[in-house]
mmCIF file of the N, C-alpha and C atoms, coordinates in Angstrom:
data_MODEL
# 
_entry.id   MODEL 
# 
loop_
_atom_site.group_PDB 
_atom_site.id 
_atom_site.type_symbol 
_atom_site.label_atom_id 
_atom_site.label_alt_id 
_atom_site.label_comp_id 
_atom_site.label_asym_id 
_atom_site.label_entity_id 
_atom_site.label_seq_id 
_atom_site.pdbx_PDB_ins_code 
_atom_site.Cartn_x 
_atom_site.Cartn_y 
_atom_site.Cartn_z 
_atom_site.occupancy 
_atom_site.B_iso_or_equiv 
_atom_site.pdbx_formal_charge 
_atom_site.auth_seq_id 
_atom_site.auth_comp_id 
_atom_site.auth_asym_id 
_atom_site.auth_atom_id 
_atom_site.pdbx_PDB_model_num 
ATOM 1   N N  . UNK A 1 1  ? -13.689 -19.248 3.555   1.00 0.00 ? 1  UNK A N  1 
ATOM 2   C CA . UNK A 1 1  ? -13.421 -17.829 3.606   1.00 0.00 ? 1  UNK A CA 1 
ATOM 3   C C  . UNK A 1 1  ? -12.003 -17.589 3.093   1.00 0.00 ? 1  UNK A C  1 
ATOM 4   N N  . UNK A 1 2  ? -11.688 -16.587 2.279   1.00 0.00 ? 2  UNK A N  1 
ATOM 5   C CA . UNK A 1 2  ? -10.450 -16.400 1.524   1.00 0.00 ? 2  UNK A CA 1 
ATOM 6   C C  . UNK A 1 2  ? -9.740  -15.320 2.931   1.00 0.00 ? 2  UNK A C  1 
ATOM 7   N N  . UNK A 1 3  ? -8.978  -15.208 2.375   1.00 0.00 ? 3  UNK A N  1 
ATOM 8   C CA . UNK A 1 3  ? -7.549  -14.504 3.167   1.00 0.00 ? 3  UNK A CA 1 
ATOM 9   C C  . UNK A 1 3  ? -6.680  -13.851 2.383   1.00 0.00 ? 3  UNK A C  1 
ATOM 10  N N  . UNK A 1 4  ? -6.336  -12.587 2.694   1.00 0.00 ? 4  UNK A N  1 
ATOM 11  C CA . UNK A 1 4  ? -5.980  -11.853 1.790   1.00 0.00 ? 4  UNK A CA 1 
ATOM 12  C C  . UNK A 1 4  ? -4.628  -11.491 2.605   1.00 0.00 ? 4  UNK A C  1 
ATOM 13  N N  . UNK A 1 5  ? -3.455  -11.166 2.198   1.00 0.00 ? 5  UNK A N  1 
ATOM 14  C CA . UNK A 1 5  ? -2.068  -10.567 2.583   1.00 0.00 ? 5  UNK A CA 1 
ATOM 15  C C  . UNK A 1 5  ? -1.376  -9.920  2.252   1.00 0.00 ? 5  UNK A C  1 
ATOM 16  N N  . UNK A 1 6  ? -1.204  -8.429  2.973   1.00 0.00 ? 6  UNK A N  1 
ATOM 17  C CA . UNK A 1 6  ? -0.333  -7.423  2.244   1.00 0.00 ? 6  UNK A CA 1 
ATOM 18  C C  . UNK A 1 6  ? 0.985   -7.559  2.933   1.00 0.00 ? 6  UNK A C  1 
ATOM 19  N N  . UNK A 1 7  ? 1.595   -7.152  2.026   1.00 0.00 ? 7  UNK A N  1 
ATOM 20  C CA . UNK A 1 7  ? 3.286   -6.865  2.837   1.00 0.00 ? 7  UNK A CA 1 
ATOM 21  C C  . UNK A 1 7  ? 3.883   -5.796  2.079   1.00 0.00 ? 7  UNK A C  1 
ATOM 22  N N  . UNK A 1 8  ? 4.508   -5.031  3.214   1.00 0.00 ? 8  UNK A N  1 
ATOM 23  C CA . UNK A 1 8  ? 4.995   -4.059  3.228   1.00 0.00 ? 8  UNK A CA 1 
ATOM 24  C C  . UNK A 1 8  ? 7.049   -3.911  2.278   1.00 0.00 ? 8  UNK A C  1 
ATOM 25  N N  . UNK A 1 9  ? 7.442   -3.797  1.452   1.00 0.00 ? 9  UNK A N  1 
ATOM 26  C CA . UNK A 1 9  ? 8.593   -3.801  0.899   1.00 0.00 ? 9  UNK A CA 1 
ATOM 27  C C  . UNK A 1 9  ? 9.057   -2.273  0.526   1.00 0.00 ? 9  UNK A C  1 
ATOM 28  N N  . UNK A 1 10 ? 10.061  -2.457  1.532   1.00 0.00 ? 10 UNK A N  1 
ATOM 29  C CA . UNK A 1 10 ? 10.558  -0.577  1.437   1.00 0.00 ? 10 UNK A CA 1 
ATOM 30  C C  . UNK A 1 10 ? 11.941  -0.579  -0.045  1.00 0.00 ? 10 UNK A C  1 
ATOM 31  N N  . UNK A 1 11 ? 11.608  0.526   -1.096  1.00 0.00 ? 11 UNK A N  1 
ATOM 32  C CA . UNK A 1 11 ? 12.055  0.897   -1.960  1.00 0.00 ? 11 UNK A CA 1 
ATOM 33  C C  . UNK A 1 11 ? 12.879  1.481   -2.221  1.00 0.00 ? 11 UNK A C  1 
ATOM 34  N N  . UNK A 1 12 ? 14.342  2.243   -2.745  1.00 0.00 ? 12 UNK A N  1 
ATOM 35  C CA . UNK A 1 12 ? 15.113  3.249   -2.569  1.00 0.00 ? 12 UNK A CA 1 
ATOM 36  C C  . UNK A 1 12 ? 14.419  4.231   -3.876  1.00 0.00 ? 12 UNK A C  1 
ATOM 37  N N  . UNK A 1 13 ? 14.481  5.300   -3.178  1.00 0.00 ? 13 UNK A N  1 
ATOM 38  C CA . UNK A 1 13 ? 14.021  6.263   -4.427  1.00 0.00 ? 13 UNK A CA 1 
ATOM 39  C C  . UNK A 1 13 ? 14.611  6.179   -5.706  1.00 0.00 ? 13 UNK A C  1 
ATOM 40  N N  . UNK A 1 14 ? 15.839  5.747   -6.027  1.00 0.00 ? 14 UNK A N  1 
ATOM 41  C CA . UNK A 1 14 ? 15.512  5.522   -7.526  1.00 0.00 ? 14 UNK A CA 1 
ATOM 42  C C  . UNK A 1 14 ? 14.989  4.240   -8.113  1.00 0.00 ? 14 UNK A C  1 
ATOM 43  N N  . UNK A 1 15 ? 15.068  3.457   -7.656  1.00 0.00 ? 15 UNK A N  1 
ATOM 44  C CA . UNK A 1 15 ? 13.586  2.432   -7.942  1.00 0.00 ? 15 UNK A CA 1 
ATOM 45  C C  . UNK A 1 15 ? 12.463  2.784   -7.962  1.00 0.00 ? 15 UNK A C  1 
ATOM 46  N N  . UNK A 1 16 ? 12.085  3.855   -6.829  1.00 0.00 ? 16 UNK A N  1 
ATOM 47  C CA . UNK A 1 16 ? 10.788  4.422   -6.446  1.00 0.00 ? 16 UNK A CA 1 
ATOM 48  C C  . UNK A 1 16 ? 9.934   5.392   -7.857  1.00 0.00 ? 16 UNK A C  1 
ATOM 49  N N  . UNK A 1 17 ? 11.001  5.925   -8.170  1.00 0.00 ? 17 UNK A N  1 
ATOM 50  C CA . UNK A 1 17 ? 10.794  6.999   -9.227  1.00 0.00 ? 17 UNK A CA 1 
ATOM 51  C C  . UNK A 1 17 ? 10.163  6.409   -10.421 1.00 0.00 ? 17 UNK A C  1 
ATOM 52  N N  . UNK A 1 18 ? 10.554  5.554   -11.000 1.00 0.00 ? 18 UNK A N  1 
ATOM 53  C CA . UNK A 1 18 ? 10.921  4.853   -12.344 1.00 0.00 ? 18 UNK A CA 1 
ATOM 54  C C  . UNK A 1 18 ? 9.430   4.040   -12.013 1.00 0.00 ? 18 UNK A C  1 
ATOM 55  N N  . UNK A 1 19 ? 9.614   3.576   -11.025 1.00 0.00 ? 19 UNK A N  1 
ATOM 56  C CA . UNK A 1 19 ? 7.972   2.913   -11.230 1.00 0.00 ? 19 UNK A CA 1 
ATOM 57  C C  . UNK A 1 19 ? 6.401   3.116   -10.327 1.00 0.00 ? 19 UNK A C  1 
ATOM 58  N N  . UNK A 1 20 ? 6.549   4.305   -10.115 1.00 0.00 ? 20 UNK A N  1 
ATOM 59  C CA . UNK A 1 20 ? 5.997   4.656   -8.886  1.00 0.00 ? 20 UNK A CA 1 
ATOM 60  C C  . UNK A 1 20 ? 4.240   5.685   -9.694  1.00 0.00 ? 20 UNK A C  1 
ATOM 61  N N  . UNK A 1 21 ? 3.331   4.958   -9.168  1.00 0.00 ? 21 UNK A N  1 
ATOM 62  C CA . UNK A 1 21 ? 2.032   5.216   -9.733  1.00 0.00 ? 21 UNK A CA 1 
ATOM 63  C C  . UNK A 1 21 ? 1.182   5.064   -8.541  1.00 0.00 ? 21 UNK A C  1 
ATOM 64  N N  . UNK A 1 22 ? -0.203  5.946   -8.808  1.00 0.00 ? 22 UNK A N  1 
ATOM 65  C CA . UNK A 1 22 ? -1.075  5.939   -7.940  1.00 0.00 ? 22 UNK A CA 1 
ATOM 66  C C  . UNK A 1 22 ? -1.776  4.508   -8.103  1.00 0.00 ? 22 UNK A C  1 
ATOM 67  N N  . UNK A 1 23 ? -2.367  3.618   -6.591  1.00 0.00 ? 23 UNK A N  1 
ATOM 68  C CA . UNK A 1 23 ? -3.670  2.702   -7.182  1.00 0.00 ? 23 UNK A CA 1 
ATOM 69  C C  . UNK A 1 23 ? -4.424  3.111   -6.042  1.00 0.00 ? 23 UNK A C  1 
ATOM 70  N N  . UNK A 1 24 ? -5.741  3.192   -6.861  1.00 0.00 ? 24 UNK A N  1 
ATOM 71  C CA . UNK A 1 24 ? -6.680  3.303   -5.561  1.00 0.00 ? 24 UNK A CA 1 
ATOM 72  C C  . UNK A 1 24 ? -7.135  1.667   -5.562  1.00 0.00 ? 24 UNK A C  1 
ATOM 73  N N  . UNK A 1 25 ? -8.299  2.490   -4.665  1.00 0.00 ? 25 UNK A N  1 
ATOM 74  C CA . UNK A 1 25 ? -8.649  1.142   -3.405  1.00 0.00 ? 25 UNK A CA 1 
ATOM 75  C C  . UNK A 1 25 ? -9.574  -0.204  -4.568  1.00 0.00 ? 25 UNK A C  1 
ATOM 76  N N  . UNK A 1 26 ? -10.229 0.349   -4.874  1.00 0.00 ? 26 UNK A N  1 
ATOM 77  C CA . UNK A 1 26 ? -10.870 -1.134  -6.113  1.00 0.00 ? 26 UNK A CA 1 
ATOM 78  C C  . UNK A 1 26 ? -9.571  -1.527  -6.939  1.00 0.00 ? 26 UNK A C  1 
ATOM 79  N N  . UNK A 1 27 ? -8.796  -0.772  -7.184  1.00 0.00 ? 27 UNK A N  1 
ATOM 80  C CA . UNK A 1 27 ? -7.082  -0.973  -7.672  1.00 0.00 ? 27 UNK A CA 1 
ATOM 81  C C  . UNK A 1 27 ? -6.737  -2.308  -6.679  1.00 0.00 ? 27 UNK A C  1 
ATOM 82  N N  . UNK A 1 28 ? -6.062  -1.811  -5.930  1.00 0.00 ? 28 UNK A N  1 
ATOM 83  C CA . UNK A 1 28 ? -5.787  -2.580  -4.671  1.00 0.00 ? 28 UNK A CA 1 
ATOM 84  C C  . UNK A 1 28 ? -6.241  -3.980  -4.628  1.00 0.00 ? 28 UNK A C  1 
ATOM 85  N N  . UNK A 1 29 ? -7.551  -3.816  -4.420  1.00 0.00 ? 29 UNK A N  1 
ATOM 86  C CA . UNK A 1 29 ? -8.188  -5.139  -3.852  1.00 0.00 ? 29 UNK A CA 1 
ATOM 87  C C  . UNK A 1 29 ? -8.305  -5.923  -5.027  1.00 0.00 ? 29 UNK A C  1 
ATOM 88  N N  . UNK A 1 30 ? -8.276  -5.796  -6.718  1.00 0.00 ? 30 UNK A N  1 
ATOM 89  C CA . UNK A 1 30 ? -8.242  -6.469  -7.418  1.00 0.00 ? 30 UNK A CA 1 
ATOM 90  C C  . UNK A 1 30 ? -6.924  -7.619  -7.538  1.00 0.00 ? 30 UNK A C  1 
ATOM 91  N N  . UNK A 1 31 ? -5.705  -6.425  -7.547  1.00 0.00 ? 31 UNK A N  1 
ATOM 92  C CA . UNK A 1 31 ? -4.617  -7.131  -7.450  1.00 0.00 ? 31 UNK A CA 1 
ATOM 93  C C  . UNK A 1 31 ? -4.465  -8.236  -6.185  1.00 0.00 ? 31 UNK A C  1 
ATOM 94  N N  . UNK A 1 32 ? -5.012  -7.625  -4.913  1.00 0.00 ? 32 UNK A N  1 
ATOM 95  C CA . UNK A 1 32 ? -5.009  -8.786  -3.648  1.00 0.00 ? 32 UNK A CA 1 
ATOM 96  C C  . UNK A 1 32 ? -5.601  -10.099 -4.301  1.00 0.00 ? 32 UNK A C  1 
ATOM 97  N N  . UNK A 1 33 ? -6.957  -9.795  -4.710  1.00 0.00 ? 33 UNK A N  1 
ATOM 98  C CA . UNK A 1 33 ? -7.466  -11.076 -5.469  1.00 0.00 ? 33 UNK A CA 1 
ATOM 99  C C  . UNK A 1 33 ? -6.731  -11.843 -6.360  1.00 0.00 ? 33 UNK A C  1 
ATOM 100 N N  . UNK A 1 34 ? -6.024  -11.078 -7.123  1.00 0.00 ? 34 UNK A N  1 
ATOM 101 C CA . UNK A 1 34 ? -5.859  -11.448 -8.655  1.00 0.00 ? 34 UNK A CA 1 
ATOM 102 C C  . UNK A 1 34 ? -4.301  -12.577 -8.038  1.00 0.00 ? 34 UNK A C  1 
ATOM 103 N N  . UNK A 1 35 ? -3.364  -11.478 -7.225  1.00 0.00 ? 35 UNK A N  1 
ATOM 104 C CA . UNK A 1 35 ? -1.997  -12.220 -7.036  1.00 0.00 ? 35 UNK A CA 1 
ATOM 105 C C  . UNK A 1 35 ? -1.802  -12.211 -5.583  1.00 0.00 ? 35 UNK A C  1 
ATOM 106 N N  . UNK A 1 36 ? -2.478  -12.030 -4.671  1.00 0.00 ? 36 UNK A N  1 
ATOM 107 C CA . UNK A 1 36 ? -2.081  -11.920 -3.404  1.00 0.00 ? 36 UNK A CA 1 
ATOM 108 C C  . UNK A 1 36 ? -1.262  -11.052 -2.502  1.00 0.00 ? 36 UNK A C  1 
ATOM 109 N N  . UNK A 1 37 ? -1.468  -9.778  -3.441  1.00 0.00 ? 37 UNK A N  1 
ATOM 110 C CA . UNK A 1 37 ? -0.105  -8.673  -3.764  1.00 0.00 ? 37 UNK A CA 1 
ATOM 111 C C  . UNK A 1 37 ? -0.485  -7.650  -3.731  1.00 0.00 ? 37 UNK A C  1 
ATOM 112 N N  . UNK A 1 38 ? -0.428  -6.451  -3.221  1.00 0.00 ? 38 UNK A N  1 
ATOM 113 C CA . UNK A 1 38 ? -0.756  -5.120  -3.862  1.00 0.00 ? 38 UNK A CA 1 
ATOM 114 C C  . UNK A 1 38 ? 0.669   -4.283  -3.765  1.00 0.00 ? 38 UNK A C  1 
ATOM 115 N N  . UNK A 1 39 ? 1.094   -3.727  -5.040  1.00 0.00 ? 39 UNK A N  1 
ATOM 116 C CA . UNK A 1 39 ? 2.853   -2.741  -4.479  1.00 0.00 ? 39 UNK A CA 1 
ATOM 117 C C  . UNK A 1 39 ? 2.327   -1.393  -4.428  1.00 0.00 ? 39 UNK A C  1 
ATOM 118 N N  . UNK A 1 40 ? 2.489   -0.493  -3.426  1.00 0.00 ? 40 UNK A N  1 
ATOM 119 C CA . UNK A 1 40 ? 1.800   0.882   -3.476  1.00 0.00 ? 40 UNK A CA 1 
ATOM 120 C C  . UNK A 1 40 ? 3.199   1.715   -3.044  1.00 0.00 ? 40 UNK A C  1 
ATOM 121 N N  . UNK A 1 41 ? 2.745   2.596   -4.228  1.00 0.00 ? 41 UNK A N  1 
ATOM 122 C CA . UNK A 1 41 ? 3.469   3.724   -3.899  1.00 0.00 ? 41 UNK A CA 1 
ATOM 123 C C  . UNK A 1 41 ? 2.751   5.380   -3.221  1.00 0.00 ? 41 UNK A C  1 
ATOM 124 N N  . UNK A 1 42 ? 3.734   6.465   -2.735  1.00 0.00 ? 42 UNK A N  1 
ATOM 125 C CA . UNK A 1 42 ? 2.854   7.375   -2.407  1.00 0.00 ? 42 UNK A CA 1 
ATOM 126 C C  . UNK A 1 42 ? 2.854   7.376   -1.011  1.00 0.00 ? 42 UNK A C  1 
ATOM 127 N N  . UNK A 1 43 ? 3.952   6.291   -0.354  1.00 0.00 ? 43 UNK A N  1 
ATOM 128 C CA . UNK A 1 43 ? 3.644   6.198   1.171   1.00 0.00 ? 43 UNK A CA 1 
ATOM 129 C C  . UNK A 1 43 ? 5.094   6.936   1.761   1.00 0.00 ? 43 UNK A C  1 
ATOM 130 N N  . UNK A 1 44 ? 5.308   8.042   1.757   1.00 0.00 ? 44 UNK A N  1 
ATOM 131 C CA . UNK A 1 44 ? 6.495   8.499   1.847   1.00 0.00 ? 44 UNK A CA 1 
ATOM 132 C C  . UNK A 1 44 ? 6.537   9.194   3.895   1.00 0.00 ? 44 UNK A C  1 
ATOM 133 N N  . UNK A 1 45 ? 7.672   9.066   3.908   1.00 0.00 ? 45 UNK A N  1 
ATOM 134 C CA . UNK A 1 45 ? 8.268   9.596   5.256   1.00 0.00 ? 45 UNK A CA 1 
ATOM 135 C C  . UNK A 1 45 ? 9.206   10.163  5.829   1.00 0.00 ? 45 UNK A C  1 
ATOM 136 N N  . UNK A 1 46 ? 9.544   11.295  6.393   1.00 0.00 ? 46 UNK A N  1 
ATOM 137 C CA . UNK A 1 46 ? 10.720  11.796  6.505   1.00 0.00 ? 46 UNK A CA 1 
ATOM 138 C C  . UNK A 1 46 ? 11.958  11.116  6.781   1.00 0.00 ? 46 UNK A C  1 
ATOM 139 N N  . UNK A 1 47 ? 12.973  11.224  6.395   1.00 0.00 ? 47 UNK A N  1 
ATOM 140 C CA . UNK A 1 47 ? 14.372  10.153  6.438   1.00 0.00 ? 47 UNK A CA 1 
ATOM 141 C C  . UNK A 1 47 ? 14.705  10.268  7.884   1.00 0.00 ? 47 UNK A C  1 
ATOM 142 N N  . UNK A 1 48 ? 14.752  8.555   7.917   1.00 0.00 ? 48 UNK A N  1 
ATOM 143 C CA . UNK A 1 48 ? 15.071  8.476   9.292   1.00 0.00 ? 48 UNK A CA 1 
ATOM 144 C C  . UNK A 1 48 ? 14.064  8.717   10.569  1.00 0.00 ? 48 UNK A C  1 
ATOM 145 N N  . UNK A 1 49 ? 12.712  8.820   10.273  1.00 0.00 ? 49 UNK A N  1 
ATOM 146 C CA . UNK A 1 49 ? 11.954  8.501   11.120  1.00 0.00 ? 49 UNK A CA 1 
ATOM 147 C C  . UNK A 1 49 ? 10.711  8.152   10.424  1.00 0.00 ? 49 UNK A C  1 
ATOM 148 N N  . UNK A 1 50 ? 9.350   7.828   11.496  1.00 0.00 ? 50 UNK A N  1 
ATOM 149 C CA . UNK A 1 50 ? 8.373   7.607   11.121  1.00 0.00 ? 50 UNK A CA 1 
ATOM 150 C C  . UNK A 1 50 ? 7.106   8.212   11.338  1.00 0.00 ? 50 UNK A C  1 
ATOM 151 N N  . UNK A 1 51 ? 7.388   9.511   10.737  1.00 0.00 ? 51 UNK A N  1 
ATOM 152 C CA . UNK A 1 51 ? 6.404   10.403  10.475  1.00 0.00 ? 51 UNK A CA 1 
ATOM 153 C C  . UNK A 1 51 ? 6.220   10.144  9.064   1.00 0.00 ? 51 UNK A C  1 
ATOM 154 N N  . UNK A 1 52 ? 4.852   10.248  8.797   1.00 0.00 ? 52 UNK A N  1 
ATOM 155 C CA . UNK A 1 52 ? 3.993   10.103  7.486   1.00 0.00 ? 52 UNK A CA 1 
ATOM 156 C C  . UNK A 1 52 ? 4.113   11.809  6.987   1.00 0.00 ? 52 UNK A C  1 
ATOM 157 N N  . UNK A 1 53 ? 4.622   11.963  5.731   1.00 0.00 ? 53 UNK A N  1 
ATOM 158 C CA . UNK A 1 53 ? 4.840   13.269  4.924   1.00 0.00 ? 53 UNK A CA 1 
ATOM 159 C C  . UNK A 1 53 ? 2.994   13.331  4.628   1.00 0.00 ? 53 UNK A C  1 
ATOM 160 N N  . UNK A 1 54 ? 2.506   14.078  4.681   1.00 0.00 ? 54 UNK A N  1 
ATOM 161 C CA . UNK A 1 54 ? 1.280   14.853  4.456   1.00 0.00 ? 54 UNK A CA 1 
ATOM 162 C C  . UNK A 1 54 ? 1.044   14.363  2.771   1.00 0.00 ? 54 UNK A C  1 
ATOM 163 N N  . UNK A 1 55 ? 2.067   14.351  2.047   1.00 0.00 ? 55 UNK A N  1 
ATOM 164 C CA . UNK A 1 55 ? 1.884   13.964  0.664   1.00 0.00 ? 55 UNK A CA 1 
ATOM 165 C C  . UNK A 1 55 ? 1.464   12.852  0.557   1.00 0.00 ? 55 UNK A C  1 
ATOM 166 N N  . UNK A 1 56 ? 1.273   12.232  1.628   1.00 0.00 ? 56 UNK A N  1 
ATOM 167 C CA . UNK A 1 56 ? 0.740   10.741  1.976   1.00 0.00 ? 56 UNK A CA 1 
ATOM 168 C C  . UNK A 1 56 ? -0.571  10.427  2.143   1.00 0.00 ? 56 UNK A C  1 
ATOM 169 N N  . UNK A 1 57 ? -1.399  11.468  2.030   1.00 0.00 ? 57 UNK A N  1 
ATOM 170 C CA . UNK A 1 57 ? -2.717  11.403  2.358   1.00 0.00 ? 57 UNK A CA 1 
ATOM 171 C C  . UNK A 1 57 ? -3.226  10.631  1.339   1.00 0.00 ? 57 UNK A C  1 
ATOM 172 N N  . UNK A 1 58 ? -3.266  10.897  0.191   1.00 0.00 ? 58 UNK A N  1 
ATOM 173 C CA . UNK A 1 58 ? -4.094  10.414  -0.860  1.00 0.00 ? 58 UNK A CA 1 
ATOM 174 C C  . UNK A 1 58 ? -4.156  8.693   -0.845  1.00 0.00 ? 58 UNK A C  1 
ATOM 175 N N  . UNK A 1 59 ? -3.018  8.052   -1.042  1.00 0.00 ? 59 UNK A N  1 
ATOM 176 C CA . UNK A 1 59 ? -2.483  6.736   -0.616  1.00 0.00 ? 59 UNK A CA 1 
ATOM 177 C C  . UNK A 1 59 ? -3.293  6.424   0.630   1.00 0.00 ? 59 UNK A C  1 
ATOM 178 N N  . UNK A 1 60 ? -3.084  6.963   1.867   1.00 0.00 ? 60 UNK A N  1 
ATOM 179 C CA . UNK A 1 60 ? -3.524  6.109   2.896   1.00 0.00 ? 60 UNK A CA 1 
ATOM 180 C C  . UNK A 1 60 ? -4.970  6.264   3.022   1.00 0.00 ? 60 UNK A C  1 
ATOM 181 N N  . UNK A 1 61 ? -5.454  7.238   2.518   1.00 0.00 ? 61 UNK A N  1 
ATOM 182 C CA . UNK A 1 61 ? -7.506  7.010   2.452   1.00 0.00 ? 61 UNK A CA 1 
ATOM 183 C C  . UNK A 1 61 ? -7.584  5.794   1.499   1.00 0.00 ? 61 UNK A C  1 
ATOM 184 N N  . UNK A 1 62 ? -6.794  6.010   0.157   1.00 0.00 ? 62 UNK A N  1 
ATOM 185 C CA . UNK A 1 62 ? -7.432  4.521   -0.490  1.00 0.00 ? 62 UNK A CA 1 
ATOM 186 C C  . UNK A 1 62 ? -7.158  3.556   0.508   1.00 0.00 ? 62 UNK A C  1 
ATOM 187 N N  . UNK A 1 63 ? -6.395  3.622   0.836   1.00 0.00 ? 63 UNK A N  1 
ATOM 188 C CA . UNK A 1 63 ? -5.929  1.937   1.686   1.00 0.00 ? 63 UNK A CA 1 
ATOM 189 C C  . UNK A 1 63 ? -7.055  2.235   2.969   1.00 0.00 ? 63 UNK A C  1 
ATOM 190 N N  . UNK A 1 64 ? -7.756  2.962   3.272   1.00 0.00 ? 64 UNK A N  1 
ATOM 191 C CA . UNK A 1 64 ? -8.287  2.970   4.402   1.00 0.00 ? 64 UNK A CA 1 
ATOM 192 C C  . UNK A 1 64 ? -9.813  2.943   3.709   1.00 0.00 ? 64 UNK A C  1 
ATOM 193 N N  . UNK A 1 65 ? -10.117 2.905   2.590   1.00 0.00 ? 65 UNK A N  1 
ATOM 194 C CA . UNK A 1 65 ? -11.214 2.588   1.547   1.00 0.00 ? 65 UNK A CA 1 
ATOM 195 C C  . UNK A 1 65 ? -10.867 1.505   1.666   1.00 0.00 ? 65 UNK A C  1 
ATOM 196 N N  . UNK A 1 66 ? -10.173 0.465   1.512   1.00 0.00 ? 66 UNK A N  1 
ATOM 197 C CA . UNK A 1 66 ? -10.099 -0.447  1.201   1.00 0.00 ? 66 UNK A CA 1 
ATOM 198 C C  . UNK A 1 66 ? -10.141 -1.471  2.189   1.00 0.00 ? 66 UNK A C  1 
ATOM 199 N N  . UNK A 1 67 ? -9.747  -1.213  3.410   1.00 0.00 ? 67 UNK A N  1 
ATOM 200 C CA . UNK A 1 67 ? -10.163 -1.916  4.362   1.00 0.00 ? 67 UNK A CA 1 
ATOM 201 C C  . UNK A 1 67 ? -11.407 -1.576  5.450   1.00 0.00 ? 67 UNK A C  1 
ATOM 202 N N  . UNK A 1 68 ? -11.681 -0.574  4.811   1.00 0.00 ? 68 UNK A N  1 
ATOM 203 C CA . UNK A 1 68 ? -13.009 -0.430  4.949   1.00 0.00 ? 68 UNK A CA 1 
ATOM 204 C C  . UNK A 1 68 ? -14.436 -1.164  4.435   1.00 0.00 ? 68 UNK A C  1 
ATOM 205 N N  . UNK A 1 69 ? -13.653 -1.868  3.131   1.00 0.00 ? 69 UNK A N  1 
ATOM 206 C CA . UNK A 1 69 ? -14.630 -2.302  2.204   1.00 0.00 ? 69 UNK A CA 1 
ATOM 207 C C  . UNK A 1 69 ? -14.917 -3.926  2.958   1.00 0.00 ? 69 UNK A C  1 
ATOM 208 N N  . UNK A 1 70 ? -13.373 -4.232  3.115   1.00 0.00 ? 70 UNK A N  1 
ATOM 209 C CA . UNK A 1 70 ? -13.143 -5.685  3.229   1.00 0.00 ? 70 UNK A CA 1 
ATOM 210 C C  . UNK A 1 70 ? -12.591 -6.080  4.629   1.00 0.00 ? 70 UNK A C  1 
ATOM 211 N N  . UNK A 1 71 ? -13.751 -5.761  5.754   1.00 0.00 ? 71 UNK A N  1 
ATOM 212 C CA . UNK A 1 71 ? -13.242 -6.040  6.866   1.00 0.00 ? 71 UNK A CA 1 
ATOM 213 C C  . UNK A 1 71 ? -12.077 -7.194  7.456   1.00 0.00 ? 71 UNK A C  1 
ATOM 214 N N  . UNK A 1 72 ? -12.214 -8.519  6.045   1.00 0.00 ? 72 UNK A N  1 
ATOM 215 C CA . UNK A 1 72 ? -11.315 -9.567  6.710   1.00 0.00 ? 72 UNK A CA 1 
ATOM 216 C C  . UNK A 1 72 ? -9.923  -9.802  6.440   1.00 0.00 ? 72 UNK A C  1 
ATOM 217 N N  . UNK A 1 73 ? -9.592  -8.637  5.727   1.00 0.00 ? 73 UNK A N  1 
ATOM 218 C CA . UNK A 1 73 ? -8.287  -8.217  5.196   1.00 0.00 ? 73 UNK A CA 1 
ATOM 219 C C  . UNK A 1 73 ? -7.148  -8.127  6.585   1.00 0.00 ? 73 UNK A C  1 
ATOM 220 N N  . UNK A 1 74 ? -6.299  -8.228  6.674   1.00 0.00 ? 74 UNK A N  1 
ATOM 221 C CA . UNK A 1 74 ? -5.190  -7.691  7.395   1.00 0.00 ? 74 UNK A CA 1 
ATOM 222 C C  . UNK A 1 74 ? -3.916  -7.703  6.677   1.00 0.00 ? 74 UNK A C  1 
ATOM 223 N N  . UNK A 1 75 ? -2.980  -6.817  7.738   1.00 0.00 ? 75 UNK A N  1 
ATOM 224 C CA . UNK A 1 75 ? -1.732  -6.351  6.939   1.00 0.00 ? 75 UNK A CA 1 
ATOM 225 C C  . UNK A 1 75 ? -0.569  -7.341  7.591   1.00 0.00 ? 75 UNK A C  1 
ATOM 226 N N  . UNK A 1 76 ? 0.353   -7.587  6.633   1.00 0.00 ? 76 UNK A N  1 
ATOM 227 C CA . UNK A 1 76 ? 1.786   -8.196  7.193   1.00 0.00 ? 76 UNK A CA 1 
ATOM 228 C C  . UNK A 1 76 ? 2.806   -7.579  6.693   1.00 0.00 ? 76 UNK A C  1 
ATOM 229 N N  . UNK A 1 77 ? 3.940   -7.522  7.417   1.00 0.00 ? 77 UNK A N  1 
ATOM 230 C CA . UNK A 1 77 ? 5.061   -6.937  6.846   1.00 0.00 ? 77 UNK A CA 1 
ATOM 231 C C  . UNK A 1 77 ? 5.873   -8.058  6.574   1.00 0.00 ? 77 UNK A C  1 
ATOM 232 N N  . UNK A 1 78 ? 6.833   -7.934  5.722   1.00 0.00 ? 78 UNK A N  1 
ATOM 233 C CA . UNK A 1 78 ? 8.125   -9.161  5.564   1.00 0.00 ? 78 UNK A CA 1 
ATOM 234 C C  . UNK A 1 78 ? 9.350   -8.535  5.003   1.00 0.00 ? 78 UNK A C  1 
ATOM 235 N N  . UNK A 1 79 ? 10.319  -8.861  5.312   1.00 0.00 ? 79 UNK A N  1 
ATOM 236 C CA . UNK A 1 79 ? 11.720  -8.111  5.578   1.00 0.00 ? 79 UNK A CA 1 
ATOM 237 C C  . UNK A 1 79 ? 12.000  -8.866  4.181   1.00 0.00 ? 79 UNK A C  1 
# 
């Protein structure tokens, strides 16, 4: 059985800007396959706390497509 691993890497907006694109969820899970990796942008939050900005919706249904698809997926973060 394969094993798949996301991690979470927080961006400063001008990095963010310059390379920042939608992937949906068959997006996603290709790259998990392909490199063990997915970089998503679109996950934005008010400064200084952790409320999810509403502009965030689109992003977190794919990702919630996506582990929807592939129950044996889980998430990791790494500093």
């Amino acid at each position: 059985m394969g094993r798949a691993l996301a991690a979470l890497i927080v961006v400063g907006t001008d990095t963010m800007e310059k390379k920042r694109s939608f992937v949906n969820a068959d997006d996603m899970k290709q790259a998990l396959y392909d490199s063990g990796k997915v970089v998503l942008y679109g996950l934005d939050f008010d400064t200084d706390k952790d409320v999810v900005k509403p502009e965030s919706q689109p992003a977190l249904s794919e990702i919630a497509k996506l582990f929807g698809s592939d129950p044996s997926l889980r998430v990791h973060r790494t500093y």
